[in-house]
C-alpha positions, 0 to 999 in steps of 0.5 A: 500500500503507497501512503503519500500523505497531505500537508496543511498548513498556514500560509503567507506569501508576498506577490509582486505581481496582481494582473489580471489574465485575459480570457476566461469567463467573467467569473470567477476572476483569474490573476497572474501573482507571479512567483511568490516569495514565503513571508515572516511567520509572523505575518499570520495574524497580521492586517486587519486590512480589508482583503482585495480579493478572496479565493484559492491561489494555485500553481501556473498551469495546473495539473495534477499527478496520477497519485499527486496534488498540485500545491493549493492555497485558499485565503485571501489577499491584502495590502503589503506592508512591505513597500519591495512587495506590495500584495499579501496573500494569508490563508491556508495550503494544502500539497504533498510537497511540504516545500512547495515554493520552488520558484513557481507561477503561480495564479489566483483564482476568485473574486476581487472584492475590493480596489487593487492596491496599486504596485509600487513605482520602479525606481531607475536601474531596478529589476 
C-alpha cells in the first residue's frame, strides 16, 4: 500500500505581481501573482486590512499527478506592508510537497472584492 500523505498548513506569501489574465469567463476572476516569495511567520495574524480579493491561489498551469496534488492555497489577499512587495496573500495550503515554493507561477483564482492596491513605482536601474 503507497501512503503519500497531505500537508496543511498556514500560509503567507508576498506577490509582486496582481494582473489580471485575459480570457476566461467573467467569473470567477483569474490573476497572474507571479512567483511568490514565503513571508515572516509572523505575518499570520497580521492586517486587519480589508482583503482585495478572496479565493484559492494555485500553481501556473495546473495539473495534477496520477497519485499527486498540485500545491493549493485558499485565503485571501491584502495590502503589503512591505513597500519591495506590495500584495499579501494569508490563508491556508494544502500539497504533498511540504516545500512547495520552488520558484513557481503561480495564479489566483476568485473574486476581487475590493480596489487593487496599486504596485509600487520602479525606481531607475531596478529589476
Amino acid at each position: 500500500m503507497c501512503t503519500n500523505p497531505f500537508f496543511v498548513r498556514d500560509v503567507v506569501f508576498y506577490a509582486d505581481e496582481f494582473s489580471p489574465i485575459p480570457g476566461g469567463s467573467p467569473v470567477p476572476q483569474r490573476w497572474s501573482v507571479g512567483i511568490p516569495k514565503a513571508a515572516e511567520e509572523g505575518l499570520l495574524n497580521a492586517g486587519a486590512d480589508q482583503a482585495f480579493a478572496v479565493g484559492h491561489l494555485r500553481v501556473r498551469p495546473f495539473a495534477t499527478g496520477f497519485i499527486s496534488v498540485s500545491t493549493a492555497a485558499f485565503g485571501r489577499f491584502i495590502k503589503s506592508n512591505n513597500p519591495a512587495h506590495p500584495y499579501l496573500f494569508q490563508g491556508v495550503a494544502i500539497s504533498h510537497d511540504p516545500d512547495a515554493l520552488r520558484g513557481q507561477n503561480f495564479e489566483f483564482i476568485g473574486m476581487q472584492t475590493g480596489p487593487v492596491p496599486p504596485a509600487p513605482e520602479k525606481q531607475p536601474g531596478a529589476r
